[in-house]
NUBASE-288799 format. One record per atom (N, C-alpha, C, CB): residue in one letter; chain; residue number from 1; x, z, y. Coordinates in steps of 0.001 Angstrom, whole numbers. Each point is the difference from the previous one (the first is absolute). Glycine has a CB too. Layout:
N
<pt A, A, NUM, <X, Z, Y>>
...
// end
This chain:
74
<pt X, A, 1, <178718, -409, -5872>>
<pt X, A, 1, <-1360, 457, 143>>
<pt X, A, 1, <-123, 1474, -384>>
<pt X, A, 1, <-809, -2327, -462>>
<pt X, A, 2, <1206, 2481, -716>>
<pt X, A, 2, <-207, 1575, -231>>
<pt X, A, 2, <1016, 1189, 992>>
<pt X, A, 2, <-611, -954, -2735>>
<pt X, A, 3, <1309, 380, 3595>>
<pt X, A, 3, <417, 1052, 844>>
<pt X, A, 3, <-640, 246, 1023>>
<pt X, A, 3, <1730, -345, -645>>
<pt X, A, 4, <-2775, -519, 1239>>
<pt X, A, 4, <-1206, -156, 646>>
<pt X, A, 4, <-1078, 1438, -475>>
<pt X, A, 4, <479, -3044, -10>>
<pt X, A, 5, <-275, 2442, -1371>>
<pt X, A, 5, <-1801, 708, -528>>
<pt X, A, 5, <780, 1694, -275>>
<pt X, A, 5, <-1817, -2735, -1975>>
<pt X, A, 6, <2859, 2406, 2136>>
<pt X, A, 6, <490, 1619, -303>>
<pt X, A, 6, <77, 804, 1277>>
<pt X, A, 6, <1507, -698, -1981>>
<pt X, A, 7, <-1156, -126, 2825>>
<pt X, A, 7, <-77, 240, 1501>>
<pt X, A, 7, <-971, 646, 777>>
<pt X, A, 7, <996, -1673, -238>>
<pt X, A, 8, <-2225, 843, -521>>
<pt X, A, 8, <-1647, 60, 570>>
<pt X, A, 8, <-218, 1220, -634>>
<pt X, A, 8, <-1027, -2525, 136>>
<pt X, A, 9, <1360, 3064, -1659>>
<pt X, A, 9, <-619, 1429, -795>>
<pt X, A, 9, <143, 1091, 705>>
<pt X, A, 9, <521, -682, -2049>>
<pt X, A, 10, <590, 1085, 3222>>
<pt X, A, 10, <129, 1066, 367>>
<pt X, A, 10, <-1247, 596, 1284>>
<pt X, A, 10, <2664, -675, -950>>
<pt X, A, 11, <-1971, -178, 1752>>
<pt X, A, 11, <-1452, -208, 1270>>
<pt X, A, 11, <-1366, 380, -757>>
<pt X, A, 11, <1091, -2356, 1402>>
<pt X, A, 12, <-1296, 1354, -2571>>
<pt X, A, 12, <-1351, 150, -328>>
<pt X, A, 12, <-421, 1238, -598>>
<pt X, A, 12, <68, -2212, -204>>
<pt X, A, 13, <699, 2775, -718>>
<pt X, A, 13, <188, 1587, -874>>
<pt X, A, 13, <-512, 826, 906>>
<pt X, A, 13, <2154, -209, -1328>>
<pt X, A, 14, <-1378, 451, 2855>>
<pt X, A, 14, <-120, 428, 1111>>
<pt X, A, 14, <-1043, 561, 274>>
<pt X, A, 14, <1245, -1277, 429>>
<pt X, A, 15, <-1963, -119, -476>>
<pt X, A, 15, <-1505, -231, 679>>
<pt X, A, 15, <-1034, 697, -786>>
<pt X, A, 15, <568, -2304, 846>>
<pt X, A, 16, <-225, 1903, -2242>>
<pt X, A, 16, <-740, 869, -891>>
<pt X, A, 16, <-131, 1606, -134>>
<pt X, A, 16, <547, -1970, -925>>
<pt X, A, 17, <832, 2394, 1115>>
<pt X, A, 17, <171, 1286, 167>>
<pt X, A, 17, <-1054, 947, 990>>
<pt X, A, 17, <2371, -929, -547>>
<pt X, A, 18, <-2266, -392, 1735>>
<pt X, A, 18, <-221, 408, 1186>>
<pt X, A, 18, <-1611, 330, 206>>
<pt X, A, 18, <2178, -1363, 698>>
<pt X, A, 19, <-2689, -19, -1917>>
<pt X, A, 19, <-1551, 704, 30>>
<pt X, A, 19, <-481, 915, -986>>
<pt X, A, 19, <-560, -1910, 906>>
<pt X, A, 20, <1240, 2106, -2044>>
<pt X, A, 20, <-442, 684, -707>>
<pt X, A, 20, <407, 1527, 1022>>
<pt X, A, 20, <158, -1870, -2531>>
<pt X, A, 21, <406, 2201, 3211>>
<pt X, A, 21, <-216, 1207, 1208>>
<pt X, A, 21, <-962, -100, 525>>
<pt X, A, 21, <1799, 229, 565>>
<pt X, A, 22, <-2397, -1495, -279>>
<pt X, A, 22, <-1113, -25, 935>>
<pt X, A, 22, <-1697, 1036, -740>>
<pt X, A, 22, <1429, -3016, 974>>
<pt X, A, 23, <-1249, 2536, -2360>>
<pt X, A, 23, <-1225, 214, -754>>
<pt X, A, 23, <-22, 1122, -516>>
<pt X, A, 23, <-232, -1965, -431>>
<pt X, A, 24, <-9, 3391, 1560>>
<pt X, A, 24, <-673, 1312, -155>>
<pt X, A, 24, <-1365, -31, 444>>
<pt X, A, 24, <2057, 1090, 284>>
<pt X, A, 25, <-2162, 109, -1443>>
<pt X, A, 25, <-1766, 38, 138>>
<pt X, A, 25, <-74, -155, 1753>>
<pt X, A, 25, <-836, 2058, -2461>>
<pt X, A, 26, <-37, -2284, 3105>>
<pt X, A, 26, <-1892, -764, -559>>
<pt X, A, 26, <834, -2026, -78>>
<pt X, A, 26, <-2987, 2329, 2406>>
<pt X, A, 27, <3964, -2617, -2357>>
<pt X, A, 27, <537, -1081, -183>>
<pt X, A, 27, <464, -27, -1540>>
<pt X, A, 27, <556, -141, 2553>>
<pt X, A, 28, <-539, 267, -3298>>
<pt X, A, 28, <180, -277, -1540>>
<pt X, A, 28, <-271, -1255, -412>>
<pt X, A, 28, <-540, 2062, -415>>
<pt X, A, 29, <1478, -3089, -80>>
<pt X, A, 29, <-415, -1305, -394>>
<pt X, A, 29, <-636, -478, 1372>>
<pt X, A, 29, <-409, 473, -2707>>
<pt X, A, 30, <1172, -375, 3562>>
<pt X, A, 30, <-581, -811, 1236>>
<pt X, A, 30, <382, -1212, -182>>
<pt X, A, 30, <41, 1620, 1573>>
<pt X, A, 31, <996, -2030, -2038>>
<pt X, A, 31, <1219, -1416, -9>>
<pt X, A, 31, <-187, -625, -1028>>
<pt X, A, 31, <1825, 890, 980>>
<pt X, A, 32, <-2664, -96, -2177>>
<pt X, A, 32, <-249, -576, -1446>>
<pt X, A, 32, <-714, -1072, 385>>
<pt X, A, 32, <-75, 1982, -1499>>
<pt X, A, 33, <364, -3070, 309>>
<pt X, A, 33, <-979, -1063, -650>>
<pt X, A, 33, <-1714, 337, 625>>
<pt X, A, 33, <1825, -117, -2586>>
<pt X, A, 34, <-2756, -640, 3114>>
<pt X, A, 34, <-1476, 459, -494>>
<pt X, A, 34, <-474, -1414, -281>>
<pt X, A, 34, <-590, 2333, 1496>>
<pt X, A, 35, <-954, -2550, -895>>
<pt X, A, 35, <-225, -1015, -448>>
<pt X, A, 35, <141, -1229, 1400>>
<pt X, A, 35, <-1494, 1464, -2167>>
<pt X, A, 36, <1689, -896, 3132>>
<pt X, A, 36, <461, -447, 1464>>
<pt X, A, 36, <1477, -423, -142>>
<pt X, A, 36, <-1616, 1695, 1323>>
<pt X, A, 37, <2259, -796, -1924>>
<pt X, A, 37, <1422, -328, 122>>
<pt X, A, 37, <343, 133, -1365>>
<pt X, A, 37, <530, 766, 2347>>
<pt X, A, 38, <-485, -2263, -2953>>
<pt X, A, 38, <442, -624, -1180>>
<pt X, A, 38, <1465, -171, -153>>
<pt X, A, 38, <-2068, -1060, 54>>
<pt X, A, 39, <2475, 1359, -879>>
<pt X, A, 39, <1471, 96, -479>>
<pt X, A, 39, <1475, -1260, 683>>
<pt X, A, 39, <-1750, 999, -2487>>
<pt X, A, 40, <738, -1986, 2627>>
<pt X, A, 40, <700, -868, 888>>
<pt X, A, 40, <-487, -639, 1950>>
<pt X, A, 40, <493, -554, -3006>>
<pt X, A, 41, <-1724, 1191, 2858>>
<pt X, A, 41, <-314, -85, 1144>>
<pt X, A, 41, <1370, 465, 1427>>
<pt X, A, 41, <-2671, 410, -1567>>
<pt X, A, 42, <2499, -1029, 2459>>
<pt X, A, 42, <769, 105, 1173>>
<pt X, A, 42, <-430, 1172, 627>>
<pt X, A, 42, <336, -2321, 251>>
<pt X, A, 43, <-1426, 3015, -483>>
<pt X, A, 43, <-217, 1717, 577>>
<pt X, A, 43, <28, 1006, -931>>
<pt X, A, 43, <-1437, -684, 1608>>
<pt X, A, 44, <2292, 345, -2720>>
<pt X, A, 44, <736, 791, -549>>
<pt X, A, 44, <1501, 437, -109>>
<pt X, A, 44, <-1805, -656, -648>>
<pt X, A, 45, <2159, 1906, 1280>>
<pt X, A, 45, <1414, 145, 513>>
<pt X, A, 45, <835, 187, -1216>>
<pt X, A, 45, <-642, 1044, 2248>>
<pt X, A, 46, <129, -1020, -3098>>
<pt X, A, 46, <1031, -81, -1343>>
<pt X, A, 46, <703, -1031, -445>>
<pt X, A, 46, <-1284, 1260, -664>>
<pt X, A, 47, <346, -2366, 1034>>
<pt X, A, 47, <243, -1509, -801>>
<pt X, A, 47, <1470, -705, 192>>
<pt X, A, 47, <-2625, -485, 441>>
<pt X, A, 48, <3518, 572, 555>>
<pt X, A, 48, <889, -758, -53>>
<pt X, A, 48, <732, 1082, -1141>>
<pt X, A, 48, <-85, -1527, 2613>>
<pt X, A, 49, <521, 2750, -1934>>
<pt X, A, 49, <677, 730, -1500>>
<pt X, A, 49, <-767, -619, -1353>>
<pt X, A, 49, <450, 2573, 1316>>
<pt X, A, 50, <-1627, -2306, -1439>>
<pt X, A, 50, <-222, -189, -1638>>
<pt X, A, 50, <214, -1593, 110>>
<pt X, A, 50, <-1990, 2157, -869>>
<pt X, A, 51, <2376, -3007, 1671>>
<pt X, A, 51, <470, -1820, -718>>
<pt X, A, 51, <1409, 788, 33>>
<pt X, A, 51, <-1609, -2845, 1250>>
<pt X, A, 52, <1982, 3103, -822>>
<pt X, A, 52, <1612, 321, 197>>
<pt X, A, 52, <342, 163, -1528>>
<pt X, A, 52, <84, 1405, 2555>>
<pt X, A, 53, <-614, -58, -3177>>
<pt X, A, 53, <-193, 713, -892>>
<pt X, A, 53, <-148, -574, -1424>>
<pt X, A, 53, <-773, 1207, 1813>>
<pt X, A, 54, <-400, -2478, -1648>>
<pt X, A, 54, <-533, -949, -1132>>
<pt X, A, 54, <1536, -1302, 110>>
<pt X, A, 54, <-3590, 489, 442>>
<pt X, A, 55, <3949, -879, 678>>
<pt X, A, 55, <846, -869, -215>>
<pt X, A, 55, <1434, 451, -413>>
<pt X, A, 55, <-1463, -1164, 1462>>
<pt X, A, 56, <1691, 2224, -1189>>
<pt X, A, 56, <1444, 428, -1121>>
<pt X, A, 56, <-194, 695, -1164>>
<pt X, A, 56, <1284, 280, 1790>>
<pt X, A, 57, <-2885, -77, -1932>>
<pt X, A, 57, <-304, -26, -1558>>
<pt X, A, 57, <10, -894, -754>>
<pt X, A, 57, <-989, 1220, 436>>
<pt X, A, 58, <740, -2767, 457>>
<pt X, A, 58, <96, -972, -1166>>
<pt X, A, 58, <1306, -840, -24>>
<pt X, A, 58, <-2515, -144, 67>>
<pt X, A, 59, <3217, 782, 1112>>
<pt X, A, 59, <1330, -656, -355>>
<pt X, A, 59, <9, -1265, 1155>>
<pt X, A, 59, <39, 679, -2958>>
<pt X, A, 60, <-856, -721, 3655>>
<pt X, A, 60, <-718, -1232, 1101>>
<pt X, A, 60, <-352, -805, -823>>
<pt X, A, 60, <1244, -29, 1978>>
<pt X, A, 61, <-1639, -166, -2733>>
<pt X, A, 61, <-1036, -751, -1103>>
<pt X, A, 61, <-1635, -94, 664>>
<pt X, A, 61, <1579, 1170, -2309>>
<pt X, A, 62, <-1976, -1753, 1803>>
<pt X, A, 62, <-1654, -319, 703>>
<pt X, A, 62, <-721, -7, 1280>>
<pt X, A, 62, <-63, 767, -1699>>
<pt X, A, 63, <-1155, -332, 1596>>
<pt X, A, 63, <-335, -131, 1355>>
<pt X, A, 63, <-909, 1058, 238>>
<pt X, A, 63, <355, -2376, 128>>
<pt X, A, 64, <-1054, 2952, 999>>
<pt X, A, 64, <-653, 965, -151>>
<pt X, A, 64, <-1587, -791, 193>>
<pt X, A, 64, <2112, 1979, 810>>
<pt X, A, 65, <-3178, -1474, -1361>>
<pt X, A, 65, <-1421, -163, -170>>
<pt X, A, 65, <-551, 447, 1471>>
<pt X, A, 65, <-54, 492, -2786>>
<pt X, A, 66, <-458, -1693, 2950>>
<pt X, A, 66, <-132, -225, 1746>>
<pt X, A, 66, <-1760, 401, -174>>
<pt X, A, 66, <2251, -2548, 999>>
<pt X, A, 67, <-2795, 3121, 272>>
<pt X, A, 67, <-1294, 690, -235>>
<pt X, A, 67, <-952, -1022, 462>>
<pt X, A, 67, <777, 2445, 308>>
<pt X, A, 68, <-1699, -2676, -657>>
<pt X, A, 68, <-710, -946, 363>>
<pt X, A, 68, <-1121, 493, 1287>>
<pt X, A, 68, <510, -1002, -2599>>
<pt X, A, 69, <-1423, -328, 2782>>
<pt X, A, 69, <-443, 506, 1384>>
<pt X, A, 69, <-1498, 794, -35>>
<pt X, A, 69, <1406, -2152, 1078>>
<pt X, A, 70, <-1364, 3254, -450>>
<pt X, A, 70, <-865, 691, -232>>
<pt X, A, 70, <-1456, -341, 730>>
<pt X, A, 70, <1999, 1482, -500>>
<pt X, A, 71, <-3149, -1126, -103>>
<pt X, A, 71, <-1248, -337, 845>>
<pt X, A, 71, <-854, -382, -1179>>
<pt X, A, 71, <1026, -880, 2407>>
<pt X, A, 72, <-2617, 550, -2182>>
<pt X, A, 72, <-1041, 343, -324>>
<pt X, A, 72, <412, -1047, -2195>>
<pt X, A, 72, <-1863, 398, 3751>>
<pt X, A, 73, <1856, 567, -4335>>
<pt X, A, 73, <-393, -603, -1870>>
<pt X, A, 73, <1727, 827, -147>>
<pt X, A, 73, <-1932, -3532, -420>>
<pt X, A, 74, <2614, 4288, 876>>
<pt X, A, 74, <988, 686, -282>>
<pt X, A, 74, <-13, 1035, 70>>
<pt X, A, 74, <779, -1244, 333>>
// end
């Protein structure tokens, strides 16, 4: 398994690289977190890197905190 998840870090690094180029002024924090695009949400282009990131921090230990469903008392 971990030659997998080591496999997956490069591609993904990549990607990251690739947007943090993207975000010159008048685009600054275009790709960031807001309140639309929640840290695990699926229209956030960060999220598979940052599970990537959290799961060889914990060693593949746990699980990640799944977002619940959004709409009216949230």
């Amino acid at each position: 398994m971990w030659p997998l998840v080591l496999q997956a870090r490069t591609p993904l690094e990549q990607i990251e690289v690739e947007l943090m180029r993207q975000e010159y002024p008048p685009f600054n924090r275009w790709y960031h977190e807001t309140w639309i695009r929640s840290a695990l949400s699926v229209n956030n282009p960060h999220r598979s890197y940052n599970n990537l990131r959290a799961f060889i921090a914990c060693e593949g230990h746990g699980s990640l905190v799944r977002e619940g469903p959004v709409g009216i008392g949230r």
